[in-house]
C-alpha positions as a Markdown table, in Angstrom:
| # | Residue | x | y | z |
|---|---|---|---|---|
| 1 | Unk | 26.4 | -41.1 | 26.8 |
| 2 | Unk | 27.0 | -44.0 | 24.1 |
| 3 | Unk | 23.8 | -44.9 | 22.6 |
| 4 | Unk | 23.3 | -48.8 | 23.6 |
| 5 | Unk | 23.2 | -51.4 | 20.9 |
| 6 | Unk | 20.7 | -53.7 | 22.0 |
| 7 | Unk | 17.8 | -53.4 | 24.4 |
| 8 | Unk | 18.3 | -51.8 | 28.1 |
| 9 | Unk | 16.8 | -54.0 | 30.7 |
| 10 | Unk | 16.4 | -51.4 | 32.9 |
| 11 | Unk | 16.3 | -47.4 | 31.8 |
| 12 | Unk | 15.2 | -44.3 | 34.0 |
| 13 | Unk | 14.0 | -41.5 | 32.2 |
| 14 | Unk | 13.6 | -38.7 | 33.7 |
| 15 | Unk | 11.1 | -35.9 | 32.2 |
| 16 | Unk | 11.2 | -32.7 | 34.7 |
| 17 | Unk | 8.8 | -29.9 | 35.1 |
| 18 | Unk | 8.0 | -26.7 | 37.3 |
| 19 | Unk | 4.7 | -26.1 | 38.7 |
| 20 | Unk | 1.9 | -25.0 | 36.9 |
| 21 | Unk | 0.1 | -22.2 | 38.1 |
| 22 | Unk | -1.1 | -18.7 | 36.3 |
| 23 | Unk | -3.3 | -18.6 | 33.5 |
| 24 | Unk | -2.3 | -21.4 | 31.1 |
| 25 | Unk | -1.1 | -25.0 | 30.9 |
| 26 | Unk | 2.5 | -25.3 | 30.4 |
| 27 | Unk | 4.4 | -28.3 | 28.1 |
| 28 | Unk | 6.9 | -29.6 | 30.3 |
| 29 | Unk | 10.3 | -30.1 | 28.3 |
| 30 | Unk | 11.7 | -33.8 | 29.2 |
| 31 | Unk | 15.8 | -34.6 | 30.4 |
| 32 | Unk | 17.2 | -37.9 | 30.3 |
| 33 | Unk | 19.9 | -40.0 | 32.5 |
| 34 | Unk | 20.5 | -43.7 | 32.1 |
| 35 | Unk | 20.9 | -45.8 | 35.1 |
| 36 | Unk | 23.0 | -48.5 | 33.8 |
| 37 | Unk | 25.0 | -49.7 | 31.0 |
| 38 | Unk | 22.9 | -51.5 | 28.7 |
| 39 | Unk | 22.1 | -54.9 | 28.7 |
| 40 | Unk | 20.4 | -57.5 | 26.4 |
| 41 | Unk | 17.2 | -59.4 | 27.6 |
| 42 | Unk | 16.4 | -63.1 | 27.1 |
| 43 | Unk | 14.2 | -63.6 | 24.6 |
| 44 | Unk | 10.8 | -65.7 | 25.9 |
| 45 | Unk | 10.4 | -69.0 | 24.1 |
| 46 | Unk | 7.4 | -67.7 | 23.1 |
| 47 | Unk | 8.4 | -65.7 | 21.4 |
| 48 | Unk | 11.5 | -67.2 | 20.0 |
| 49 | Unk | 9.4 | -70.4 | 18.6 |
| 50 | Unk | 6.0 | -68.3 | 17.5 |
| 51 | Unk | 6.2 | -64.5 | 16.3 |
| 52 | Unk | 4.0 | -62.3 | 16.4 |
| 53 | Unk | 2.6 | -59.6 | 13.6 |
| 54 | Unk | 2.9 | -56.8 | 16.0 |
| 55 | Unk | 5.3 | -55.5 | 19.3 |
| 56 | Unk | 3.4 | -54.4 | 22.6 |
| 57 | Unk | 3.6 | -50.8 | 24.8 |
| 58 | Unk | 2.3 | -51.9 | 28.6 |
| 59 | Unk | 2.2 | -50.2 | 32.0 |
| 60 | Unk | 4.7 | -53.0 | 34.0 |
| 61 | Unk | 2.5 | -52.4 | 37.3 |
| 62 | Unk | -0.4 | -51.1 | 38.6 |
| 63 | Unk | -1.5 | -50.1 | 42.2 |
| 64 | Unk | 0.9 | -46.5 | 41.5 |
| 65 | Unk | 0.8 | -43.6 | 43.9 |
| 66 | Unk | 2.1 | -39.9 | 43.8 |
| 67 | Unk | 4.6 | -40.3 | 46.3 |
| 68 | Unk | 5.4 | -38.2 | 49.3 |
| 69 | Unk | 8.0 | -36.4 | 47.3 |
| 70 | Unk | 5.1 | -35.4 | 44.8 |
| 71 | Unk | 6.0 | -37.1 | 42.0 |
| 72 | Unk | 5.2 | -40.1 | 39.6 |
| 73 | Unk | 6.8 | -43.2 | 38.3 |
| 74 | Unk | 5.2 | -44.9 | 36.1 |
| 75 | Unk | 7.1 | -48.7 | 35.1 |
| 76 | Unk | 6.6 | -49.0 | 30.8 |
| 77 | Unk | 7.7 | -52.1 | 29.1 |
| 78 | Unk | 8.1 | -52.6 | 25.3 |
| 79 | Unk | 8.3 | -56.2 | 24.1 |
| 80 | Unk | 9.0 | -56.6 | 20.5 |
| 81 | Unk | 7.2 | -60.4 | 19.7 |
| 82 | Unk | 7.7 | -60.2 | 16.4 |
| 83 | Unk | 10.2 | -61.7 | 13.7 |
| 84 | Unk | 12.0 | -58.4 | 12.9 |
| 85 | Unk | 13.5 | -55.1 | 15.2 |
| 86 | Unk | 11.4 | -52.1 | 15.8 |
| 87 | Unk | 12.7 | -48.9 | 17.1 |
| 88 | Unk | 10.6 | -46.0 | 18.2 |
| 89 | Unk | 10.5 | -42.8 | 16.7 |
| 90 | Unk | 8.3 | -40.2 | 18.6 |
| 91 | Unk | 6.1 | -40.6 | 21.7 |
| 92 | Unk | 3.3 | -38.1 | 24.0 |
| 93 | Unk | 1.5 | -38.5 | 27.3 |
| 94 | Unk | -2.2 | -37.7 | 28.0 |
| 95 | Unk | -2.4 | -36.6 | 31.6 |
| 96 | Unk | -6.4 | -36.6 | 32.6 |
| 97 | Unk | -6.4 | -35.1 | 36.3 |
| 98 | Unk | -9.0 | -36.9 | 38.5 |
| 99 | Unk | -9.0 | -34.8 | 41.4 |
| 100 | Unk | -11.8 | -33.5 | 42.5 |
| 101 | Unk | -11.6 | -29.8 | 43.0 |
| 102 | Unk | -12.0 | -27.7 | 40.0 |
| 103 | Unk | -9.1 | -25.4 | 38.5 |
| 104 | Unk | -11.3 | -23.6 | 35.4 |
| 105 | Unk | -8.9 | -24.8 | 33.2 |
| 106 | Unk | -8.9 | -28.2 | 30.9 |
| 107 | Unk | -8.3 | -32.0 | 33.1 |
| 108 | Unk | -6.4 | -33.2 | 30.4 |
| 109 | Unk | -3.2 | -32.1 | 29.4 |
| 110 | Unk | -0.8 | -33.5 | 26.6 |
| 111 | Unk | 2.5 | -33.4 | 26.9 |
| 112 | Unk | 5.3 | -34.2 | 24.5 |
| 113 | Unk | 8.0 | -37.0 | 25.3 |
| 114 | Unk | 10.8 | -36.3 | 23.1 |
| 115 | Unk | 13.4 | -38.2 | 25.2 |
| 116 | Unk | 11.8 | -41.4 | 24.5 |
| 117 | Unk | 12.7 | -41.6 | 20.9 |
| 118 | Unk | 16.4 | -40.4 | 21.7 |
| 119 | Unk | 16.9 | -42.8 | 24.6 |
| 120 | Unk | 15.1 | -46.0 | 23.4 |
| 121 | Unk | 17.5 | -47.7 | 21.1 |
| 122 | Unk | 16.1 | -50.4 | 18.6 |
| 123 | Unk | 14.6 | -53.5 | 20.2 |
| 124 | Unk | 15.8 | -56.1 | 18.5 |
| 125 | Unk | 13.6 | -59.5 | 17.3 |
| 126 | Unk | 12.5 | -61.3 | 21.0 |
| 127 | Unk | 14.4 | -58.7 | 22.9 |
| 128 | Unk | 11.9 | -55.8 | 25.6 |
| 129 | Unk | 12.7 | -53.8 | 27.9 |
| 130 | Unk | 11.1 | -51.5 | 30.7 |
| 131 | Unk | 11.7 | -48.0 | 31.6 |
| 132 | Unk | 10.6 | -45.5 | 34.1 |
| 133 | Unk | 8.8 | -42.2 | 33.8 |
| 134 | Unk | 9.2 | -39.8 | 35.9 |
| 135 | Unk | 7.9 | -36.3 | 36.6 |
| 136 | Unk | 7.0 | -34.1 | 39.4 |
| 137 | Unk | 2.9 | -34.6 | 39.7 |
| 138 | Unk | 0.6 | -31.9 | 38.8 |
| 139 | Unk | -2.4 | -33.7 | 40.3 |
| 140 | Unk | -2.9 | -36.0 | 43.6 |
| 141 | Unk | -5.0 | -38.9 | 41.3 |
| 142 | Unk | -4.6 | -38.7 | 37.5 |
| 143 | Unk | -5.1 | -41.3 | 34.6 |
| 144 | Unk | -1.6 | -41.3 | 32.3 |
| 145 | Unk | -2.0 | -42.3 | 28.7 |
| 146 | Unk | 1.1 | -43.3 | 27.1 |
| 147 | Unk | 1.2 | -43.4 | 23.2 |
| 148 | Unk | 4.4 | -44.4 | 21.0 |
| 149 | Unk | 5.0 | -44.8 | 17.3 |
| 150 | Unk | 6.6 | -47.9 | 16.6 |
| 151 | Unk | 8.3 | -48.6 | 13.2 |
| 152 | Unk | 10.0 | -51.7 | 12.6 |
| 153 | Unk | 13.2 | -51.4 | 9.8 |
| 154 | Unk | 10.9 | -51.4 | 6.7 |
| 155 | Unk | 9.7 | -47.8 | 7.8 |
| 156 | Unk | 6.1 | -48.5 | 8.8 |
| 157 | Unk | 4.7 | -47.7 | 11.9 |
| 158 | Unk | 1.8 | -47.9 | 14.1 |
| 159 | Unk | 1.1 | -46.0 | 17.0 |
| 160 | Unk | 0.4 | -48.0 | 20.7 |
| 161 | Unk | -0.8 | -47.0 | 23.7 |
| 162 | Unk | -0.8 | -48.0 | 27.9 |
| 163 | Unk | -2.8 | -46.3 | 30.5 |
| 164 | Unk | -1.8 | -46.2 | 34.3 |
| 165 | Unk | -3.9 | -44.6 | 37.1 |
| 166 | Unk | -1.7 | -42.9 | 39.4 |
| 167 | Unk | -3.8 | -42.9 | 43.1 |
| 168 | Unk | -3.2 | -40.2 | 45.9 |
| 169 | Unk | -0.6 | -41.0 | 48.1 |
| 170 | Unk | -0.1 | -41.4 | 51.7 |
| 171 | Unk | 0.7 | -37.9 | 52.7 |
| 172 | Unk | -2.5 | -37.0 | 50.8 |
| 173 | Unk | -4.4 | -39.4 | 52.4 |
| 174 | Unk | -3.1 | -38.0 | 56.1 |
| 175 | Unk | -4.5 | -34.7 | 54.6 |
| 176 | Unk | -8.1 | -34.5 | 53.7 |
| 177 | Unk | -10.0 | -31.6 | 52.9 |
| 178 | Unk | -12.6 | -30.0 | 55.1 |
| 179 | Unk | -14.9 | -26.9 | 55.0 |
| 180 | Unk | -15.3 | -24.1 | 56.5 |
| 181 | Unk | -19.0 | -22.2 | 55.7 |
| 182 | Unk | -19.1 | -18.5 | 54.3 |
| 183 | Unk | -22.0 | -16.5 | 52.9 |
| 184 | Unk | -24.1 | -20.3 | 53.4 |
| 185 | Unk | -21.2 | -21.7 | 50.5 |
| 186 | Unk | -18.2 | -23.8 | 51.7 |
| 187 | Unk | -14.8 | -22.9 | 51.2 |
| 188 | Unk | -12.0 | -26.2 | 51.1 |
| 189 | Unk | -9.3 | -26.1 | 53.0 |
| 190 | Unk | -6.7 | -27.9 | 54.3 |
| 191 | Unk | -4.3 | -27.9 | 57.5 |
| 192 | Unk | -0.3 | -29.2 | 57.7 |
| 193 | Unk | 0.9 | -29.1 | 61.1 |
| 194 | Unk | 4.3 | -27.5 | 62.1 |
| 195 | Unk | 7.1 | -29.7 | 62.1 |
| 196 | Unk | 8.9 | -29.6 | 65.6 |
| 197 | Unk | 8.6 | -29.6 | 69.8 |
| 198 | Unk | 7.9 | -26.0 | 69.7 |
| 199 | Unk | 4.1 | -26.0 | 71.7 |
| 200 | Unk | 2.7 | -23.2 | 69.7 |
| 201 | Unk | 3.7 | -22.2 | 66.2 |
| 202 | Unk | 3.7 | -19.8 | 63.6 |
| 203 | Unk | 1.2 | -19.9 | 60.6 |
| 204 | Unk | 1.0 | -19.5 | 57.2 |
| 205 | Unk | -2.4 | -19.2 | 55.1 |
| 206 | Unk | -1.2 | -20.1 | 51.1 |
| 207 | Unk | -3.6 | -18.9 | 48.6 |
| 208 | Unk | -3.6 | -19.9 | 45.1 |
| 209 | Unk | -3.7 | -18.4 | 41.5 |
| 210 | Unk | -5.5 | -19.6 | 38.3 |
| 211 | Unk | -5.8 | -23.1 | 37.4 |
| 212 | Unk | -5.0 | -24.4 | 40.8 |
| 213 | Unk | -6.5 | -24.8 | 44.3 |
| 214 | Unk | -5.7 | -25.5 | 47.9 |
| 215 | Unk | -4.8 | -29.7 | 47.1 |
| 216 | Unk | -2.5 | -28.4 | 44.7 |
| 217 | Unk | -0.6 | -26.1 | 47.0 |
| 218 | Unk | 0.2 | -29.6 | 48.9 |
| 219 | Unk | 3.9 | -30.0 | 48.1 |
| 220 | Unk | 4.5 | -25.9 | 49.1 |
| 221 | Unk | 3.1 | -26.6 | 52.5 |
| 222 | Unk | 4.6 | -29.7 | 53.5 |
| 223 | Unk | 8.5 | -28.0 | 52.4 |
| 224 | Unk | 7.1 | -25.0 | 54.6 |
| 225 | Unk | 5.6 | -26.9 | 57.5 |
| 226 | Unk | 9.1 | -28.9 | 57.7 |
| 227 | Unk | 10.3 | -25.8 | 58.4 |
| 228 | Unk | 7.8 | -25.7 | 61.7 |
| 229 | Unk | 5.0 | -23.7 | 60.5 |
| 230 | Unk | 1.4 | -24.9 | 60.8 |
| 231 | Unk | 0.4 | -24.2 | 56.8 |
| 232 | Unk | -3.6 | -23.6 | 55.8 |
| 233 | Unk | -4.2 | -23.6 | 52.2 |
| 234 | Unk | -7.5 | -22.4 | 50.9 |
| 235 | Unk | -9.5 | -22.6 | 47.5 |
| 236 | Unk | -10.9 | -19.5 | 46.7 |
| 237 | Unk | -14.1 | -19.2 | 45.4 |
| 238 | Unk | -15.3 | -21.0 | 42.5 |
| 239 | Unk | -11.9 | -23.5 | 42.5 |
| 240 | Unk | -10.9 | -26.6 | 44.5 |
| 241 | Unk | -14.1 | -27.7 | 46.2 |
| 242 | Unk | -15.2 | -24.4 | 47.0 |
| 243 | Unk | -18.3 | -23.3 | 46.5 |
| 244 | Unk | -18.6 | -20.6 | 43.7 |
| 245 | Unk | -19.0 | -18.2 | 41.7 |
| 246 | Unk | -14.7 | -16.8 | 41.2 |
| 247 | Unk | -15.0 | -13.2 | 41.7 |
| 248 | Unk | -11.3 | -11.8 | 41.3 |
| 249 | Unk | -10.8 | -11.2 | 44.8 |
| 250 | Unk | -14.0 | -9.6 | 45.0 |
| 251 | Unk | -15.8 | -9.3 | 48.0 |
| 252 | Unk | -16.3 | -13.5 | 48.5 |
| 253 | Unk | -13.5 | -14.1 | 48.1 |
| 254 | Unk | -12.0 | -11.9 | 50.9 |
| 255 | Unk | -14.6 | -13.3 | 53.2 |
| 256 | Unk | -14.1 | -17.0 | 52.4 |
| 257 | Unk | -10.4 | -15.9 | 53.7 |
| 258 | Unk | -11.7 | -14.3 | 56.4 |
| 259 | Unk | -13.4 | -17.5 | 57.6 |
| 260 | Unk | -10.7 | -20.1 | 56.9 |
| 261 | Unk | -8.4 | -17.4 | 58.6 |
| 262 | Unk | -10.8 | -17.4 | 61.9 |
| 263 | Unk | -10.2 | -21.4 | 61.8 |
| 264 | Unk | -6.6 | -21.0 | 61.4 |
| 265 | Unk | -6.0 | -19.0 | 64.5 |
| 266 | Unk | -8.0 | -21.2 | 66.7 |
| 267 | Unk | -6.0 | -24.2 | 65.6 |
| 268 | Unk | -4.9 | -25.6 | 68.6 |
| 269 | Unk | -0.9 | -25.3 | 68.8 |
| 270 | Unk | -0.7 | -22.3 | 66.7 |
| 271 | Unk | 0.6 | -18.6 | 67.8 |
| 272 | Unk | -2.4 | -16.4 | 66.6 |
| 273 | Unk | 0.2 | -13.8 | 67.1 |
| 274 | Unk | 2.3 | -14.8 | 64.5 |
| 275 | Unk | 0.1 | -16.2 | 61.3 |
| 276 | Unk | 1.2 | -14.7 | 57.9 |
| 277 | Unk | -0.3 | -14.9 | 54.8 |
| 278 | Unk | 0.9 | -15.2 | 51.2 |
| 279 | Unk | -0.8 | -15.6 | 48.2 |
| 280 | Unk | 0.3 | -16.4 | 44.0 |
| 281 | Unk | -1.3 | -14.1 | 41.3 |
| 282 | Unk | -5.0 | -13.2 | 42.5 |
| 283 | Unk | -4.4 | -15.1 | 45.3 |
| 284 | Unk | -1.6 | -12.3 | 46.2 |
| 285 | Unk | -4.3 | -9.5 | 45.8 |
| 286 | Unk | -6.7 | -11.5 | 47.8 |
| 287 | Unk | -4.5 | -11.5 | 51.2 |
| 288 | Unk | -3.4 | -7.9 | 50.7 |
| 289 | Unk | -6.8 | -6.8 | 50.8 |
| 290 | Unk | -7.5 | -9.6 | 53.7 |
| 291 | Unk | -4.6 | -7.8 | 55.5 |
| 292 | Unk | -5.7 | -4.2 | 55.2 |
| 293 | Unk | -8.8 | -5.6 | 57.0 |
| 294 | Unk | -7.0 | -8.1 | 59.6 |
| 295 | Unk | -4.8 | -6.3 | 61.2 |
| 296 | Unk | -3.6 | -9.6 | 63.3 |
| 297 | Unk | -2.1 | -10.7 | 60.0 |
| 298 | Unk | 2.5 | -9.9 | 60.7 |
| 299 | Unk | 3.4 | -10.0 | 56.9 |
| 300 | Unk | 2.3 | -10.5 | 53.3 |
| 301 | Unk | 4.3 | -12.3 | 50.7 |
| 302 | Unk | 2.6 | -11.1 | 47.7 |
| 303 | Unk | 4.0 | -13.3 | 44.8 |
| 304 | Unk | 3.2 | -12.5 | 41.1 |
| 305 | Unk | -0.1 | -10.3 | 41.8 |
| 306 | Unk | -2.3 | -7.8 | 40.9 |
| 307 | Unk | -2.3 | -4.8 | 42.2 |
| 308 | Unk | -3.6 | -2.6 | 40.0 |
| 309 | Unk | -7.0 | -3.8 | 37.5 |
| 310 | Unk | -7.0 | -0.7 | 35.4 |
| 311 | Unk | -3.3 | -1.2 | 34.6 |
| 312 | Unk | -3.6 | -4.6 | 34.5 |
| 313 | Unk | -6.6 | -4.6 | 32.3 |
| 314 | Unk | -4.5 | -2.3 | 29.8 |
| 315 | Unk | -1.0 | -4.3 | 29.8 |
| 316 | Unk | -1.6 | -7.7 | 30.1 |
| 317 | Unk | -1.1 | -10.0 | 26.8 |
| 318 | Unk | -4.0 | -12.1 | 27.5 |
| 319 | Unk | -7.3 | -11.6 | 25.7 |
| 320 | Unk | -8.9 | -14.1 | 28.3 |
| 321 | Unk | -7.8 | -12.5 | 31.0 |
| 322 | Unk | -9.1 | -9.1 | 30.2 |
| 323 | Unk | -12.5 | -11.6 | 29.6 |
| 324 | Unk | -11.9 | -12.8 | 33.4 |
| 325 | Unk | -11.5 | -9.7 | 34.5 |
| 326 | Unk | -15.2 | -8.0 | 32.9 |
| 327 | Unk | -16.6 | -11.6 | 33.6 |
| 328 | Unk | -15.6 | -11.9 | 37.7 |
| 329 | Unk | -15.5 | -8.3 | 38.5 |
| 330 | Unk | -18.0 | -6.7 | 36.0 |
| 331 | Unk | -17.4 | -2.7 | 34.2 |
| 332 | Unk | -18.4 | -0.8 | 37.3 |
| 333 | Unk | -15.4 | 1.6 | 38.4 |
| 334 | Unk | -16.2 | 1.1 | 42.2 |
| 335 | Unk | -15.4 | -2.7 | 41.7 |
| 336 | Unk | -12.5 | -2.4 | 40.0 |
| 337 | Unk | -11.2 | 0.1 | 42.8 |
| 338 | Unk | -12.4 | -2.0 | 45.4 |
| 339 | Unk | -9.8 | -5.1 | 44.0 |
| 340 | Unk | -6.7 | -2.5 | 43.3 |
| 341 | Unk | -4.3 | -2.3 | 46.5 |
| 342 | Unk | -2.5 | -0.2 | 44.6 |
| 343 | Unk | -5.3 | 2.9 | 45.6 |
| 344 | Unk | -5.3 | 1.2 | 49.4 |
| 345 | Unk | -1.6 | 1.2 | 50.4 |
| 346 | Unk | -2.5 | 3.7 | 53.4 |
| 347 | Unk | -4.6 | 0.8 | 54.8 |
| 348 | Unk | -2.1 | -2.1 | 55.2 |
| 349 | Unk | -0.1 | -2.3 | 58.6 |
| 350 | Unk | 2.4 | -4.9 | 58.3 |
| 351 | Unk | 5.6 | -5.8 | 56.2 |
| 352 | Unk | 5.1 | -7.1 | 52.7 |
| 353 | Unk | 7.8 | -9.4 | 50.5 |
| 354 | Unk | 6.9 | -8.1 | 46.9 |
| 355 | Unk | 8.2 | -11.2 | 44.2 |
| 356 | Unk | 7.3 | -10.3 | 40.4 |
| 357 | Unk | 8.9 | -11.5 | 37.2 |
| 358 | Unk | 9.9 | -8.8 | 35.0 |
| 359 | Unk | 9.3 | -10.6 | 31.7 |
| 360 | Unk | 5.4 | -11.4 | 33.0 |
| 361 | Unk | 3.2 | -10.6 | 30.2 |
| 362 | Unk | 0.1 | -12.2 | 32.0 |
| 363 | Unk | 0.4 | -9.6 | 35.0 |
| 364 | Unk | 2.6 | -7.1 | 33.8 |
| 365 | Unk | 5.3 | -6.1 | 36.5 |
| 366 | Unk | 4.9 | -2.1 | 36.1 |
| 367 | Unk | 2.0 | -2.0 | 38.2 |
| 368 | Unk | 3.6 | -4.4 | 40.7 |
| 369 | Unk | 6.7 | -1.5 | 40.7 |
| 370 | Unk | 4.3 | 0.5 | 41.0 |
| 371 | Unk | 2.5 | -0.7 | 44.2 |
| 372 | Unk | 6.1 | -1.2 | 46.3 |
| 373 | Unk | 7.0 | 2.7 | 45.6 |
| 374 | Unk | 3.7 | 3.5 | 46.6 |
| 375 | Unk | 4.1 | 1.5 | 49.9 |
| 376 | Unk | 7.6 | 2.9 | 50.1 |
| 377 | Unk | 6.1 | 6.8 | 50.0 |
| 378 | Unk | 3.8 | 5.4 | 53.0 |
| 379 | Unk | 6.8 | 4.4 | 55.0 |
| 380 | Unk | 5.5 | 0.7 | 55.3 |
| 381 | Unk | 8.5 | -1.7 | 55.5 |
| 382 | Unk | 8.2 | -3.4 | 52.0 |
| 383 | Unk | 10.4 | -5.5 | 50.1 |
| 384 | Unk | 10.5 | -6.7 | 46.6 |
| 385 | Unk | 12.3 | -8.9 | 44.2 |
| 386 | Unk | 11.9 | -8.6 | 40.7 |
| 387 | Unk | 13.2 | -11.4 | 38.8 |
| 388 | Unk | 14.6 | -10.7 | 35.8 |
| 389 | Unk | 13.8 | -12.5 | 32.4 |
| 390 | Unk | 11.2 | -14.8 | 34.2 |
| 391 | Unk | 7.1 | -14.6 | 33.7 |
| 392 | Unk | 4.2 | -15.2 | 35.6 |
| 393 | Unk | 5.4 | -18.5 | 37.2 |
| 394 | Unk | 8.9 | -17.8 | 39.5 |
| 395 | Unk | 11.3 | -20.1 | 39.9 |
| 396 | Unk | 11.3 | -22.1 | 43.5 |
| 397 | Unk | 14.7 | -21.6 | 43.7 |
| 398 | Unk | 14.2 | -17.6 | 44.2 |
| 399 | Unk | 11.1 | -18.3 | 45.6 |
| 400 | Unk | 12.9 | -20.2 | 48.6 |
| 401 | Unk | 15.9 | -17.5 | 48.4 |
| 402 | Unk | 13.6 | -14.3 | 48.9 |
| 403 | Unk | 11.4 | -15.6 | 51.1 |
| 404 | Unk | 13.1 | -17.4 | 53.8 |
| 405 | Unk | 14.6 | -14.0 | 56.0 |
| 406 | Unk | 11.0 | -12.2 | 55.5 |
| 407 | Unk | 9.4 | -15.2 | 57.1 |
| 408 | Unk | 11.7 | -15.1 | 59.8 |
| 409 | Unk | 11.6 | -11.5 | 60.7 |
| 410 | Unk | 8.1 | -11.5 | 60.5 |
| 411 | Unk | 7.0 | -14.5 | 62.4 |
| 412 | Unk | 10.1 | -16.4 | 63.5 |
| 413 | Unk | 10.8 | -20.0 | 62.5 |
C-alpha cells in the first residue's frame, strides 16, 4: 500500500480480535486496509483565515450501537486548525465495559492501537480527516476512550482524547435476560430461538468460563441458533447477574444448571429429547458433572476444562488460579473429588466432544488426555481434539470444524 501524501477523507481501520474468555484479559493486535485512495480535504475558512494553537481528536457521531454482527464502529475525525502539519505518532483505547453482569475480572481494558500511527499520514495545515475503528465487541454497552499523541514538525506533542458510548444493539435488545430461582438466589439466563419451520427443535445449554457470563456468550448462540437450535446461555454463580458466591463448579453451581436446564426443556418448541450441553473452561466441568446427574442430557462438548483439580492445581502456570481454586472450592479432599470428572467417568451416559489446546498453560491439557482415555477404558463414545500450539482460548475456526458432526450425531440439526 503507498503511504498517502496528504490527508485521507475517508480511511477504515480495521483492529481485529478473538474472544476473550479464560483467566485473563487479552491485548488485541490491530490490522489495517484502506478503503480508498487518498484524497485531500477542503480546508474550512475558518480555519484558513484564523489558526488555531492546537489540532482536535473527536468522536464524528454519537447514538453508536454494537451491531448484530457483534461488533463496533466508532467514526474519529482529526482536524488540524492550526498554522502548521501535525502527524501522529502512537495512539491506545480505554474500553470501560458497562454491562451489567459481573465477569470478576477488571471493566476497563486498554488496548494498544499501533495501526493508527502507521496508517494516518501527516495532516497537513487546514486539512482533517475521519476514520473508522473497528473491532469485534467484547461487551453489549461500553464507553471507548480514544487517546493520540499528536506532534506537529517541530517534534512536540501533546496527547488528545474522544470518548464514544457504544449502546446495546437491536439483537440485544430482542434478548433480555431473565431468572430462573435456585437455592432462594437467581441465576441469568437467556433464550435464542432455533432458526427454521421445524415445530420442535433441538437445544443447546452454553455455559461460560472466567471473565465472562451468559450476555457474553450472545454472538455463539445466535451463529448456533441460525443453525436451528434453540440456544440457553447461563451465568454461573457469582458472574453475569447471577446471584453468588462462584464456587468452581461446586455444588451451586450444578444446581443453578439444573434449574435453567428444567426451563430449557419446557420451552415450548423444543425437543426435550434432544437438548445438549456444552460448556468453556469451568463451565466444561460444570455440564459434565450436570450430565452424570441428567441423564436426559444426548452429548457434552467439553471445550478447554477441567477435569482433574489435583492435577490441575499442580500444572497450571497461574498463581491466581491455584488462589481460585482454595478460595471457591476450599482444602477439603472430598470437595476437590466431588469437582474432578476425571474420578466419575463410570457415571456419564452419553457421547462427549473433548476440545483442548495443547500449549494451555492455564488448564494444562495432560489431565484433559487424561480424562478421554479414561472414558475410552469405560467404552463411552468420546471424542477429542487437541489443538496443537494453541492455549486456553481455541480458535472458532476449529471450534466450528470439530464441533459441527458431534452436534449432528447427537441431536440432529
Amino acid at each position: 500500500m503507498r503511504a498517502p501524501a496528504v490527508m485521507i477523507r475517508s480511511l477504515r481501520l480495521l483492529l481485529a480480535g478473538a474472544a476473550l474468555c479464560g483467566c485473563a484479559a487479552a491485548t488485541i493486535p490491530a490490522s489495517h486496509a484502506a478503503d480508498s485512495a487518498p484524497t485531500p480535504s477542503a480546508p474550512s475558512a475558518a480555519a484558513a483565515t484564523k489558526p488555531t494553537e492546537k489540532p482536535s481528536f473527536e468522536v464524528a457521531q454519537q447514538d453508536l450501537e454494537t451491531s448484530d454482527a457483534n461488533s463496533w464502529t466508532v467514526p474519529l475525525t482529526i482536524r488540524n486548525t492550526t498554522a502548521g502539519g501535525v502527524y501522529l505518532d502512537s495512539a491506545y483505547v480505554e474500553v470501560e465495559s458497562l454491562d451489567p453482569g459481573e465477569t470478576r475480572t477488571p471493566r476497563l481494558t486498554k488496548v494498544s492501537l499501533p495501526a493508527f500511527p502507521r496508517m494516518m499520514p501527516s495532516i497537513s495545515a487546514g486539512e482533517s480527516g475521519t476514520f473508522d475503528f473497528q473491532r469485534p465487541a467484547i461487551a453489549e454497552h461500553a464507553r471507548l476512550t480514544f487517546r493520540v499523541h499528536l506532534k506537529n514538525f517541530s517534534g512536540k506533542g501533546e496527547w488528545y482524547a474522544a470518548t464514544a458510548e457504544v449502546k446495546p444493539g437491536p439483537f440485544a435488545r430482542a434478548h433480555p435476560s431473565q431468572f430462573v430461582s435456585s437455592g432462594g438466589k437467581k441465576v441469568e439466563y437467556v433464550l435464542v430461538n432455533g432458526e427454521g419451520d421445524a415445530p420442535r427443535k433441538p437445544a443447546l445449554l452454553l455455559v461460560h468460563g472466567h471473565a465472562t457470563h451468559a450476555r457474553m456468550m450472545l454472538p455463539s448462540a445466535q451463529k448456533l441458533a441460525a443453525r436451528g437450535y434453540t440456544v440457553m446461555v447461563v451465568s454461573q454463580p457469582g458472574y453475569g447477574q447471577s446471584e453468588g458466591p462462584a464456587d468452581l463448579m461446586g455444588p451451586a453451581t450444578i444446581q443453578a444448571l439444573a434449574a435453567a436446564l428444567d426451563v430449557l426443556e419446557r420451552t415450548p418448541g423444543v425437543d426435550s429429547t434432544r437438548v445438549l450441553a456444552w460448556g468453556v473452561s469451568r463451565g466444561a466441568t460444570a455440564v459434565t458433572a450436570l450430565a452424570a446427574r441428567r441423564p436426559e442430557i444426548k452429548g457434552i462438548v467439553a471445550q478447554s476444562g477441567i477435569y482433574d483439580l489435583w492435577a490441575t492445581y499442580r500444572d497450571t502456570k497461574l498463581d491466581a488460579f491455584r488462589e481460585t481454586i482454595v478460595a471457591e472450592a476450599g482444602k477439603d479432599s472430598a470437595a476437590w473429588r466431588e469437582r474432578s470428572p476425571v474420578l466419575a467417568v463410570d457415571k456419564l451416559k452419553c457421547p462427549v466432544l473433548v476440545l483442548h489446546g495443547e500449549s494451555d498453560v492455564e488448564v494444562p491439557p495432560t489431565q484433559a488426555h487424561d480424562f478421554v482415555n479414561r472414558l475410552k477404558q469405560r467404552g463411552l463414545p468420546v471424542e477429542s481434539d487437541f489443538i496443537p500450539n494453541v492455549g486456553h482460548t481455541l480458535p472458532v475456526v476449529e471450534v466450528t470444524r470439530a464441533t459441527n458432526e458431534f452436534l449432528t450425531r447427537s441431536i440432529g440439526s
